[in-house]
Structure formats: structure tokens, C-alpha cells
C-alpha positions in Angstrom: 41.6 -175.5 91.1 43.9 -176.4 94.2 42.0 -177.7 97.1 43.6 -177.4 101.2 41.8 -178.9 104.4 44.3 -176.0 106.3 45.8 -172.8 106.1 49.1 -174.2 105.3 49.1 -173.1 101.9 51.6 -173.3 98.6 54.0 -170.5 98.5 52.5 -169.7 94.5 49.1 -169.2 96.6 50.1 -166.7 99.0 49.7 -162.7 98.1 46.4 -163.8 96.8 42.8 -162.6 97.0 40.9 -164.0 99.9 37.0 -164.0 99.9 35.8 -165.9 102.9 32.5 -166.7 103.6 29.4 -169.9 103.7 29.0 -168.8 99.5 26.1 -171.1 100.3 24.4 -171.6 97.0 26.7 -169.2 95.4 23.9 -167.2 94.1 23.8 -163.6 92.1 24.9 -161.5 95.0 28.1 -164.0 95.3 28.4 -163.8 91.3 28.8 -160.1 91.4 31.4 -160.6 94.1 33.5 -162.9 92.0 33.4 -160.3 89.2 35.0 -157.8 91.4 37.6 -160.4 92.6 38.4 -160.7 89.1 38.9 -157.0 88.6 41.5 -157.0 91.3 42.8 -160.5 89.9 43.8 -158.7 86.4 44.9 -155.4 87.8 47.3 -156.7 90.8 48.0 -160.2 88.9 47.0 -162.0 91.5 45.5 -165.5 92.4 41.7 -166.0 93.9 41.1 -168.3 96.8 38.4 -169.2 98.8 38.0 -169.5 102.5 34.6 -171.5 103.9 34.0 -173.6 106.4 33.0 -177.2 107.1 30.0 -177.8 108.6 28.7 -174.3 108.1 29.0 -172.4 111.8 25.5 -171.9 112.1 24.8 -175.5 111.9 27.7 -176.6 114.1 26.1 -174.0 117.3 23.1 -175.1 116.3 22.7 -178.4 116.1 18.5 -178.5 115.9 19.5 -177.2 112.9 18.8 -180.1 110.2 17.6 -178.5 106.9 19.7 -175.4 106.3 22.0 -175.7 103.2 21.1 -174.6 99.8 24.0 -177.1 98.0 26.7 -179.3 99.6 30.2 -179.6 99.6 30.6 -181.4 96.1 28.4 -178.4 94.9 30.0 -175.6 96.4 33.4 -176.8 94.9 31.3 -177.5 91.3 30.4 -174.0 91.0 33.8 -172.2 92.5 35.4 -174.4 89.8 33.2 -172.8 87.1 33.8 -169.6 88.8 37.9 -169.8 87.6 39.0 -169.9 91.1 42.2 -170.7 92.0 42.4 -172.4 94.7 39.7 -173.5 98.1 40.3 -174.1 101.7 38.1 -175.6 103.5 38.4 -175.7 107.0 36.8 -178.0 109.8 34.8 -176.1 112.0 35.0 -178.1 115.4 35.4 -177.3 118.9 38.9 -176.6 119.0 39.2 -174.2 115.5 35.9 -172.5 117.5 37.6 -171.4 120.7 40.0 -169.6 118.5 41.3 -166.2 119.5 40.3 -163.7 116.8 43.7 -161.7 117.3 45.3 -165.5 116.8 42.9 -165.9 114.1 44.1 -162.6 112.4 47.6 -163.0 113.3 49.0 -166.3 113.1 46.0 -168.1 109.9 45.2 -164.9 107.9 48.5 -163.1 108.2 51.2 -165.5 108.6 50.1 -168.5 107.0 47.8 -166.9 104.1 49.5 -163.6 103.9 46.8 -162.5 101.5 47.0 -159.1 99.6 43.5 -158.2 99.4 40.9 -159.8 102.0 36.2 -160.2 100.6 34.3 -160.1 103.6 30.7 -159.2 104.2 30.1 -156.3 106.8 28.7 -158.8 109.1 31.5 -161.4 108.8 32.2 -162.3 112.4 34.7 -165.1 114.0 36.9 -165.8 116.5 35.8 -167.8 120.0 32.3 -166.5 120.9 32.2 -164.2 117.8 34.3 -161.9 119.3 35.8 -160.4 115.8 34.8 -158.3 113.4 35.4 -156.3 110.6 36.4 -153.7 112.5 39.2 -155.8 113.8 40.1 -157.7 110.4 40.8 -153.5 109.6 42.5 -152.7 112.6 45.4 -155.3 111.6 45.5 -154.2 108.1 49.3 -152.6 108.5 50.6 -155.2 111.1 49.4 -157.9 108.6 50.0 -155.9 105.0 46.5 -156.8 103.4 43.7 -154.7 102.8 39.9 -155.7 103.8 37.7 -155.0 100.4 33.8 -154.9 101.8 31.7 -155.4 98.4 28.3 -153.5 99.1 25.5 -156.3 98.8 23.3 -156.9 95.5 20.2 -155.3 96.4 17.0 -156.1 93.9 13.5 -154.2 94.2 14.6 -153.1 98.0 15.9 -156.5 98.9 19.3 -157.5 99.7 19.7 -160.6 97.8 21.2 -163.6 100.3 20.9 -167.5 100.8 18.5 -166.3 103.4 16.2 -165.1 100.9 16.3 -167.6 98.9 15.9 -170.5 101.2 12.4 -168.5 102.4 11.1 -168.4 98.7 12.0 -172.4 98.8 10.0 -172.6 101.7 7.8 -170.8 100.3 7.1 -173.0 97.2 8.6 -170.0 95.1 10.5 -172.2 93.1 10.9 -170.1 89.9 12.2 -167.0 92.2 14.9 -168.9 93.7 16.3 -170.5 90.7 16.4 -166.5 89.3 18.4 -165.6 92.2 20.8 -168.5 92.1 21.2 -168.3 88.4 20.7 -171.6 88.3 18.3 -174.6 89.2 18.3 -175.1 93.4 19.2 -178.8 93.0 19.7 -181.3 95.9 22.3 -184.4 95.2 21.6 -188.3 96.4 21.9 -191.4 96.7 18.8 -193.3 95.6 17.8 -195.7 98.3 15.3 -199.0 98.7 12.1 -197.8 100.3 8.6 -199.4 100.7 7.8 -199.4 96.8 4.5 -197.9 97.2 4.9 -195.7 94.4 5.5 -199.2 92.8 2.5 -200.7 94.0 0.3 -198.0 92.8 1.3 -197.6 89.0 4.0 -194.7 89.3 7.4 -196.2 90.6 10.3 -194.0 92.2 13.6 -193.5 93.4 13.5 -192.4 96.5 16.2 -189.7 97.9 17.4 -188.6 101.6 17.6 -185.0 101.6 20.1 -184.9 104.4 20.8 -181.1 105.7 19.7 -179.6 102.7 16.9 -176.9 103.3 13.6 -178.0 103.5 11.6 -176.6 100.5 7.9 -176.8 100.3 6.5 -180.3 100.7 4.3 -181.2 97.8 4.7 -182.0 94.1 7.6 -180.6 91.5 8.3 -180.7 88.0 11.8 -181.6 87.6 15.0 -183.0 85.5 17.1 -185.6 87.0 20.6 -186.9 85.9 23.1 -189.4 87.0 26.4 -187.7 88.8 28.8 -187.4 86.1 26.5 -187.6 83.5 25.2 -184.7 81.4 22.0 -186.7 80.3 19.0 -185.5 82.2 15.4 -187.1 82.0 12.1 -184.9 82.7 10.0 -186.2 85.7 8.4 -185.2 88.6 9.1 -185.3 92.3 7.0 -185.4 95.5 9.1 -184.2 98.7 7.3 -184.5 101.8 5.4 -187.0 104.4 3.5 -188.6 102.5 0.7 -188.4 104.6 -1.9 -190.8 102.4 0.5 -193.3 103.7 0.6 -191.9 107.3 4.7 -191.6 106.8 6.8 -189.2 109.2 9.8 -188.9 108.0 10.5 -186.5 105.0 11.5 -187.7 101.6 12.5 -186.8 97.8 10.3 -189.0 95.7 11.4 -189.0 91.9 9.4 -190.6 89.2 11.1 -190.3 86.0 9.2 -190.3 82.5 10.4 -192.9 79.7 13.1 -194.7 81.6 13.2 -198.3 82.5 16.1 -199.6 84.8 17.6 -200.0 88.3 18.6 -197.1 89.9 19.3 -198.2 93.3 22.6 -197.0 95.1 22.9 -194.3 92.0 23.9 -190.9 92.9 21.4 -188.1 91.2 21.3 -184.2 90.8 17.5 -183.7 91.4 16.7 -180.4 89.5 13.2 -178.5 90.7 11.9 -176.4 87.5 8.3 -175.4 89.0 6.3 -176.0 91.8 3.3 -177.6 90.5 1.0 -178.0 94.6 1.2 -178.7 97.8 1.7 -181.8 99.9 -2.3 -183.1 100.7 -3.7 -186.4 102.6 -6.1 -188.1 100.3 -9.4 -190.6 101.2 -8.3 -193.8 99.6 -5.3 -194.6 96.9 -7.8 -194.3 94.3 -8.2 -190.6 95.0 -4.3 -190.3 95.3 -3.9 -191.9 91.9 -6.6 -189.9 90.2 -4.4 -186.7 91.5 -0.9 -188.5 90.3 -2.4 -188.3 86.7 -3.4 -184.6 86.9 0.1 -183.9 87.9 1.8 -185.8 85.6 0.1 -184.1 82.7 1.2 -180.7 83.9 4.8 -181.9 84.7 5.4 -183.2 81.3 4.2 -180.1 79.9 7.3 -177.9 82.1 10.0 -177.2 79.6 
């Protein structure tokens, strides 16, 4: 899979199969996508590539927008690589690519410089300085620009549309097991393990702490998870606490990890964090006593979570 940072493209990429679009956690609803693309791959014999942007738009208008993403950049390109596409550009979304014209946008990156055949968007796609383009427009230019917009319909499941929207509320939600349905997959967050106060150390049940960085902010309180090193297949069972840790009066939010039957340093290690079930929420105990009696409970129904 051929990565760009710009539209200028290889020649053996152009005539291709565009799907742009966040494909933030590339769940179900982006699977079904990438079956049709495929469809049209085989029947025009044509390439796949992907257009997204980086940071995602919403976060770069927004910037009191901290815990948003479902996966990061090294994730999104992970699962577009097990999706057999051909090639990814990802383009910086700054202030200059945002005052864009959509005609220019149109014109000069989608038709002259991609010159796609066939164009994915969602219905609600917008772009262009101040959102001033639409589908509508991407259609308009079909001729002028010889491609054709393709608008899959969404995956819709017991009345609702199936989105990274959804899923990130059934994270917030502490609905663990619905979200890792709708991605198909585990909802995993990636980090580097970091020195903190060791008071998981100091109380019996020692962990590698994780910053969470922009991903979205799932319940705070206790997980059962699996844990492996970055480009290792080797996972160990454990269990995470991600919150406040308000026994300790702490205000900033963190991934705790404890992992069962491993001894060693872990410190400045990347890890993929997979949550399996969400075991309770995030509560302020008495004393460490009562804390530890709770750590125990806990642990037994963690190492119980296949």
C-alpha cells in the first residue's frame, strides 16, 4: 500500500476509486463500503485509494475538542492495509488547505491531479472554505471532471445508522461489548507507557501507566483487557483502570494497565491496550484499604474474561 502526504499522485494511481472520508475506526458501515469498492475494483479493473485528512476537521475547528478519535493515524493505515487498499493520501488539514475554494478543490486536486474514475462520498460529505461544497457540487462537475460520484446508502442496524458517532457514545457509555460489535474489532487505544507516581506499586498491584492523547474518552472506571507490545503478536490478559483516580484526589485522566503473570520493565514501550468488557465504574473510596479490597474483586472477574 502506497502512502502520499499530497495529491500529487503516481501516474499507475490515477483513474482510480476514490473514497474520502475521517473512516475513523473503520467500523462495519466502512467495511460494507470497501466491499462495494471492490465490486467496482474487479468490474472496471481499477485501483482503490483513500482520501482522509490530518488532524480530523472537526478537531482542527474545534480545538476544545480533546478526546474525539476512535484510532490514530498508525491505526487507520493498519486496518486500510488489511482492507487491500491500494494506495492512501493523507492530507494536512491546516489553515491554508482550509480556505480552499471548493470549485478549486473540485477542479484543480480531485480532477486534475487525482483524475479519479469513480468518487465514495457520504451524502453529508462537505468541504471547501467554510463548508461551502457539497455533494451536489462534487455532481455538478461530474462531465467537466469525467468521474462519477457513487453515494453508498449507510448500514443501518435495528433503526440505527451505524457511525463512529455511535459508537464513540456506547464508549461513553461503558457499552464496551456493543462497540467492539460495530467495529468488528476490539476499540483499542495505542501508547507509550510512561513513569508515574507508582501508587499502583505501592499498594500491591503495579502498572504501566498510558496517556490517552485525543483518543475518545470512554467510561472512566475498571476494564478487562489484553495488552501487547507494538509489533508483537503476543498479548497478556490484565486489567485497566482509565480515569481520575479520585482515591488519590488526581485530575488528570489516565490509562492504568496491570498485567497478570508478567514480570519486567516496560517503561518507554509502545502498547495496543485492547478493552474486552467493562467490568464498573470509576468510584472514590474511604481509605486504600477499602481500594485494595475492591482491586481483588476485580481482578477475579477480569481473569475470568476470555
Amino acid at each position: 500500500m502506497k502512502l502520499y502526504n499530497s495529491f500529487n499522485i503516481k501516474k499507475n494511481h490515477k483513474n482510480s476509486i476514490i473514497l474520502i472520508g475521517n473512516f475513523d475506526g473503520l467500523h462495519i458501515g466502512h467495511q460494507k463500503l470497501f466491499r462495494l469498492a471492490k465490486k467496482y475494483k474487479k468490474k472496471y479493473s481499477s485501483k482503490i485509494g483513500v482520501l482522509t485528512f490530518e488532524p480530523m476537521p472537526k478537531m482542527f475547528f474545534n480545538s476544545n475538542l480533546k478526546n474525539f478519535r476512535l484510532s490514530n493515524l498508525n491505526q487507520k493505515i493498519e486496518n486500510l492495509n488489511k482492507l487491500n487498499v491500494d494506495f492512501v493520501i493523507i492530507k494536512k488539514f491546516d489553515q491554508k488547505f482550509s480556505k480552499t475554494k471548493s470549485t478549486s478543490f473540485i477542479k484543480e486536486n480531485l480532477g486534475k491531479k487525482l483524475n479519479p474514475k469513480f468518487i465514495f462520498v457520504s451524502n453529508n460529505f462537505r468541504f471547501g472554505n467554510k463548508r461551502e461544497g457539497d455533494v451536489k457540487q462534487l455532481i455538478k462537475y461530474e462531465k467537466l471532471c469525467k468521474y462519477k460520484i457513487i453515494k453508498p446508502k449507510p448500514l443501518i442496524i435495528k433503526k440505527k445508522i451505524i457511525s463512529s458517532s455511535l459508537i464513540r457514545k456506547y464508549l461513553q457509555n461503558g457499552k464496551i461489548n456493543y462497540a467492539n460489535k460495530l467495529l468488528k474489532k476490539n476499540w483499542s487505544i495505542d501508547g507509550k507507557v510512561q513513569k508515574g507516581r507508582q501508587l499502583g506499586k505501592k499498594i500491591g498491584f503495579p502498572t504501566a501507566n498510558i496517556n490517552i492523547k485525543d483518543y475518545v474518552l470512554a467510561k472512566p472506571g475498571v476494564y478487562g483487557v489484553k495488552v501487547r507490545k507494538i509489533n508483537s503478536q503476543h498479548y497478556i490478559t490484565g486489567i485497566a483502570n482509565l480515569g481520575y483516580r479520585p482515591t488519590f484526589n488526581e485530575k488528570k485522566i489516565l490509562l492504568e494497565v496491570h498485567l497478570f503473570n508478567f514480570s519486567g520493565n516496560l517503561y518507554n514501550k509502545y502498547l495496543r491496550i485492547e478493552f474486552l468488557r467493562f467490568i464498573r465504574e470509576e468510584k472514590k473510596f474511604k481509605n486504600v484499604e477499602q481500594l485494595k479490597k475492591q482491586i481483588n474483586i476485580d481482578l477475579l472477574i477480569a481473569k475470568k474474561i476470555k
